[in-house]
N, C-alpha and C positions, 0 to 999 in steps of 0.2 A: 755516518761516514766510516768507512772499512779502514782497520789499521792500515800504514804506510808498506810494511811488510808485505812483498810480492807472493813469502810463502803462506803467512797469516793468510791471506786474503783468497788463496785458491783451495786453505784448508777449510776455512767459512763457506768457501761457493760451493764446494765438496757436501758439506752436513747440510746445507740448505736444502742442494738435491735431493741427496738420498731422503731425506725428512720427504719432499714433495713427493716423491715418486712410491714413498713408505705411503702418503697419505693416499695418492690417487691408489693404488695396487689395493688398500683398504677398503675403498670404494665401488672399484673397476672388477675387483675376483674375490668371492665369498669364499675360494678356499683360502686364498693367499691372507685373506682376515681373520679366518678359523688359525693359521698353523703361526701369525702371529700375536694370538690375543693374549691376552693378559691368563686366563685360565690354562692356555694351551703352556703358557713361560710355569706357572704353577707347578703342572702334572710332570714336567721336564726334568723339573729344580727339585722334584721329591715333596712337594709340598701340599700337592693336590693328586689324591687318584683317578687315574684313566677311569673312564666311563663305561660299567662293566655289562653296559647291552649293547647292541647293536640290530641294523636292520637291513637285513637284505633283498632286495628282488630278482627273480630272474638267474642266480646264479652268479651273483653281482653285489656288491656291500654297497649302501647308500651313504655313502659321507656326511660328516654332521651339518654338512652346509646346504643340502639338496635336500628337497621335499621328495617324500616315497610316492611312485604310483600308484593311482587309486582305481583300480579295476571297477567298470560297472557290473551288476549279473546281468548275465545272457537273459533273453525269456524264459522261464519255467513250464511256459505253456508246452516248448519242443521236446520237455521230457514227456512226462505223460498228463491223459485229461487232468488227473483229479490236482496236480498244478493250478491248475486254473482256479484252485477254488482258493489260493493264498494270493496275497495281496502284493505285489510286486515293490521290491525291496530289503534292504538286510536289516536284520538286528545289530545290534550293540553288543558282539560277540566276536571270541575267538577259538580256537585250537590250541588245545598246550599240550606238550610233551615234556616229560623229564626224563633225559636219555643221555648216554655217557659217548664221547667219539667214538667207544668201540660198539656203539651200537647202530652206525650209523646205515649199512643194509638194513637192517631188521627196521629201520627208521623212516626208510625210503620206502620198503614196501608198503607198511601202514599208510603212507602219507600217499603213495599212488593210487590205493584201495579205495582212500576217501575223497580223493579228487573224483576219479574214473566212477565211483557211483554218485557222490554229491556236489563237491565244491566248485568244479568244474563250471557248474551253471551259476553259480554265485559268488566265487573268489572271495569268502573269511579267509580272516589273515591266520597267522601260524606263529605262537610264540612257544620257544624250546628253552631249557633252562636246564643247567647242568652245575652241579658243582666245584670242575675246576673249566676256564675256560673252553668252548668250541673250538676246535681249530680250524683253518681254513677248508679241508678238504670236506669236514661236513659242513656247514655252514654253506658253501658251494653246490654240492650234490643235492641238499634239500630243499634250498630255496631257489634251483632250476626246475624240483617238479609240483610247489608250492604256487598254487594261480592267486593268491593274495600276495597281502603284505608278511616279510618273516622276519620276528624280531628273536635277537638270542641274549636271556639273560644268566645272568651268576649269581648262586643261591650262596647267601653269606655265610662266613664260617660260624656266625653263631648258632646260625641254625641248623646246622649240617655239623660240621666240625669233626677235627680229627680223634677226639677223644669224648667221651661222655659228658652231659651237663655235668657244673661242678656237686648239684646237690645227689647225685646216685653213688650207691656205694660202689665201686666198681671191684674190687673182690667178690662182692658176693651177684653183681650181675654178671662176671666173666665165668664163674663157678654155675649160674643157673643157666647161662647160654650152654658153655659146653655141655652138662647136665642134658641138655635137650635137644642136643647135635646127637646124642647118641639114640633117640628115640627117631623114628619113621615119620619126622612130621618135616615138612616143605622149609625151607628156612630157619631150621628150629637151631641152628649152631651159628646161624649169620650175623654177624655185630652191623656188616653194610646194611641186610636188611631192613636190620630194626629202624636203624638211620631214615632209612627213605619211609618206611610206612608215619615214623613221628613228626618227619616233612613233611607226607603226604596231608597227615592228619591235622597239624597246625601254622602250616606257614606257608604253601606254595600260592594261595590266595593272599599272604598277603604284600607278594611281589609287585613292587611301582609301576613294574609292566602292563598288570592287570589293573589299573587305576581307570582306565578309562575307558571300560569293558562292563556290560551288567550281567552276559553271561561266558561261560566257559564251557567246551565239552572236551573231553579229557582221553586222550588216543596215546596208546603205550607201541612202541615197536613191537613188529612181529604178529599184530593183530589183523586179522580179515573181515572186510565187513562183505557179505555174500549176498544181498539183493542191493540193487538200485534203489535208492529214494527221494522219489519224485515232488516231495515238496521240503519246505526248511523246516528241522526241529527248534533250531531258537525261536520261531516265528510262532512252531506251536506252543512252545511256554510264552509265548510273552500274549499270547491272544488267550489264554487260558488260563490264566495267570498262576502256572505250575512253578513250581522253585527247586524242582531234583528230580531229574530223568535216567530211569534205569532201562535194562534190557536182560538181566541175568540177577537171578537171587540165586543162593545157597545157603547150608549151613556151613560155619568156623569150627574148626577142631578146637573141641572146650580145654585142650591139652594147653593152648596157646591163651587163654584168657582164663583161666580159673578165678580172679579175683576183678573182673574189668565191669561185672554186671555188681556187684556190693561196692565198686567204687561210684558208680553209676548210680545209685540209689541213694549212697550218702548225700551226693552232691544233689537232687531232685529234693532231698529232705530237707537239705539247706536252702534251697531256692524253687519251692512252689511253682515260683511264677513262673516261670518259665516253659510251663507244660502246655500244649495246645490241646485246645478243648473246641472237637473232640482229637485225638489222637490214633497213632500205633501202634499202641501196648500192648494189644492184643495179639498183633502176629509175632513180636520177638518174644512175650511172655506170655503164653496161653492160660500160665497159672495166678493172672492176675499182678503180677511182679515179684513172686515171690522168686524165681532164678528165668534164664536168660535162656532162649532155645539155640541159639549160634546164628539164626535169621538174618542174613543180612546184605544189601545191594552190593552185585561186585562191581568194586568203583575202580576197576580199569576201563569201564565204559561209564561213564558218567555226565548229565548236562545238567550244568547247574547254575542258580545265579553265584555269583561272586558273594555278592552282598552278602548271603543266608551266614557264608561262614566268617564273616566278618561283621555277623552280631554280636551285641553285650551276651546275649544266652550263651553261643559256642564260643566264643573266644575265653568265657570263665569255666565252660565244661572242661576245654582243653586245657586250660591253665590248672585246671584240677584234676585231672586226670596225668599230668603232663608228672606232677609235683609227687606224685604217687609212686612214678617208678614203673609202670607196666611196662612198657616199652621194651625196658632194658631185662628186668627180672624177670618176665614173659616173655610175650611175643607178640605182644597186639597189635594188629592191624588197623591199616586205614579204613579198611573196608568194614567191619564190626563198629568203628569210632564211628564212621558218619550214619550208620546205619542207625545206629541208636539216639544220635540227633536228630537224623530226619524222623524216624519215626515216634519221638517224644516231642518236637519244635515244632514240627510241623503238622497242619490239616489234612487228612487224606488227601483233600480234593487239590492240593500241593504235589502231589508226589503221580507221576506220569509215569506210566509202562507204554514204554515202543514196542506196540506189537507188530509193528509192519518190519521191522529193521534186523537185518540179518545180521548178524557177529558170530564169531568166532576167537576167543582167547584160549590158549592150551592150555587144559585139555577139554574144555565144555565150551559150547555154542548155541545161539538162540537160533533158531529156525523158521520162520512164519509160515503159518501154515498156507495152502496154496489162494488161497481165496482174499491172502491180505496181501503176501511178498508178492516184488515185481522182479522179473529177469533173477532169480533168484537162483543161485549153484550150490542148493545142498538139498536135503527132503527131509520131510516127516514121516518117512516110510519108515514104520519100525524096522526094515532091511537095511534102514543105513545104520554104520555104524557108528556115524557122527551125527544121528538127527537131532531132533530138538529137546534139550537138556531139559525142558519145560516138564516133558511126559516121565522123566528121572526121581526115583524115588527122595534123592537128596535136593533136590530142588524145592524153595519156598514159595514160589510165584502160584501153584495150586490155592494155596493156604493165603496169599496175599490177597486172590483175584476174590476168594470168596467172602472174605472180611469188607473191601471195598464195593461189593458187589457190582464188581467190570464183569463187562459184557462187550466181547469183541465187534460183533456185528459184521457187516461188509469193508467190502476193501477199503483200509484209511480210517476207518469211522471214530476210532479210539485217537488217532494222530493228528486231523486233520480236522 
């Protein structure tokens, strides 16, 4: 029975309401139960941090409370015949980019380049990650020309951070950077640099985003891909059972790794096991192991499984290599780091050359030659001055293809 009190009693009728109407609106609107749960009063109150990915479609943010669309592929048949010969379906695969807001044309153009020759007939999704937040105008412009799903994550500050790990010296790595700003080599003064190549090299796989992905191919802004490709590359690692897809080799200026091939071999001394047998020894060290020719995939175009770098083998190479200091005291790259894993982890018959796939990264570019590329906008005509970096004296892919002994064949035969 309700107190005697007229105001008691319409202040009870009052909380009763709002309580019902709290419960139906809980029930009745997934956001109105998202903006008042219990986690959301958390992140409010300073108690719990904001969720630092998100996903968008369309040009559009997906709210926590909405399931994202899920695009089917088109037929592959309507690109071209040799379509027909992959099995209709997608991989367990995504896109990722690591790019900063000001990079966001240079972002958009990559991402229209790989729609317009592939995704377009398949819609993968697109995960970017940046280390301080996307703001809305990129997040907006990319995931309206993104025909998948696009999530945006934030690379934490341990891994990234505004100052060096606490174990490097950082007088004597701020003294060997500048020391190597003054020399002619590509990044050799950049502290941002090192940053991103010691990401590249041990953490951007191991992002929560990418949890539920087996593989990744890996697109940098401002990149061209110049032929069409008419069937899926995740589809040909996973029917082939490839684990590291390249398209460009080169040598690394040894100015930037002088000590990165004897930290390499300590750690190989210490852990045997770890070597595939057989291996790639022989293209990064032709003299048996005794030093390092600079050989190594450039992994601004890279397709890989997730997994590979999130073995017990690499995560203690990197862990040993990390603890060493090169990074900082050098200049070592991502690209030399996984080159030396793939080609020590892993079995040739692991490691896949896109011969049909046209790219372009500045200042070098793969070219196919006419009888693999399709709708292709560059040449192999020693006339051009941007043909196929393949037939370049600094190029490793000669010296790869004969180790392996590939053989191109006809159109796709290597891909497909």
């Amino acid at each position: 029975m309700l107190p005697a009190s007229p105001y008691v009693r319409y202040g009870v009728s009052a909380v009763m309401a709002l309580v019902f109407l709290h419960v139906v609106g809980q029930l009745a609107s997934p956001a109105y139960s998202h903006h008042t749960s219990l986690d959301q009063a958390k992140v409010r109150l300073g108690l719990k941090k904001s969720p630092a990915s998100e996903t968008w479609v369309d040009g559009r943010r997906v709210q926590p409370w909405e399931s994202a669309p899920v695009r089917t592929p088109e037929d592959p048949d309507a690109l071209a015949k040799a379509a027909s010969r992959i099995p209709h379906g997608r991989e367990s695969a995504t896109f990722v980019m690591l790019a900063r807001n000001s990079d966001v044309w240079g972002a958009l153009d990559s991402i229209r380049q790989v729609e317009d020759r592939f995704n377009y007939a398949y819609h993968y999704d697109w995960l970017f990650l940046n280390e301080e937040p996307f703001n809305d105008e990129f997040k907006s412009h990319v995931s309206a020309l993104c025909s998948g799903k696009v999530q945006f994550g934030l690379v934490p500050d341990e891994q990234w951070g505004k100052d060096m790990p606490s174990w490097i010296d950082r007088d004597k790595a701020i003294n060997a950077i500048n020391a190597m700003g003054q020399k002619p080599i590509p990044y050799g003064g950049s502290l941002p640099y090192r940053k991103m190549c010691r990401y590249q090299s041990g953490f951007f796989f191991e992002h929560p985003l990418l949890d539920s992905y087996e593989y990744y191919w890996r697109v940098e802004p401002n990149v061209k891909f110049l032929c069409d490709i008419p069937y899926d590359p995740f589809k040909v690692m996973k029917q082939h059972n490839r684990t590291y897809g390249f398209v460009v080799t080169l040598y690394e200026y040894q100015e930037t790794i002088p000590t990165l091939w004897q930290t390499t071999k300590d750690f190989i001394d210490k852990n045997p096991q770890y070597l595939a047998e057989p291996n790639m020894m022989e293209w990064i060290s032709p003299n048996k192991g005794d030093s390092y020719n600079g050989c190594h995939y450039w992994s601004n175009f890279e397709i890989a499984k997730v997994g590979f770098w999130r073995s017990e083998a690499y995560r203690a190479y990197f862990k040993h290599l990390d603890q060493a200091g090169g990074f900082f005291y050098e200049r070592w790259g991502d690209a030399p780091v996984h080159s030396l894993a793939v080609s020590l982890f892993l079995r040739p018959d692991e490691i896949h050359f896109f011969n049909s796939i046209g790219y372009r990264h500045e200042p070098f570019q793969m070219c196919p030659i006419p009888a693999v590329g399709t709708k292709c906008t560059c040449s192999t005509s020693p006339d051009d001055p941007h043909n196929n970096f393949e037939f370049h004296g600094y190029s490793c892919t000669p010296a790869w293809k004969k180790i392996t002994h590939y053989k191109s064949g006809t159109a796709f035969s290597a891909d497909v």
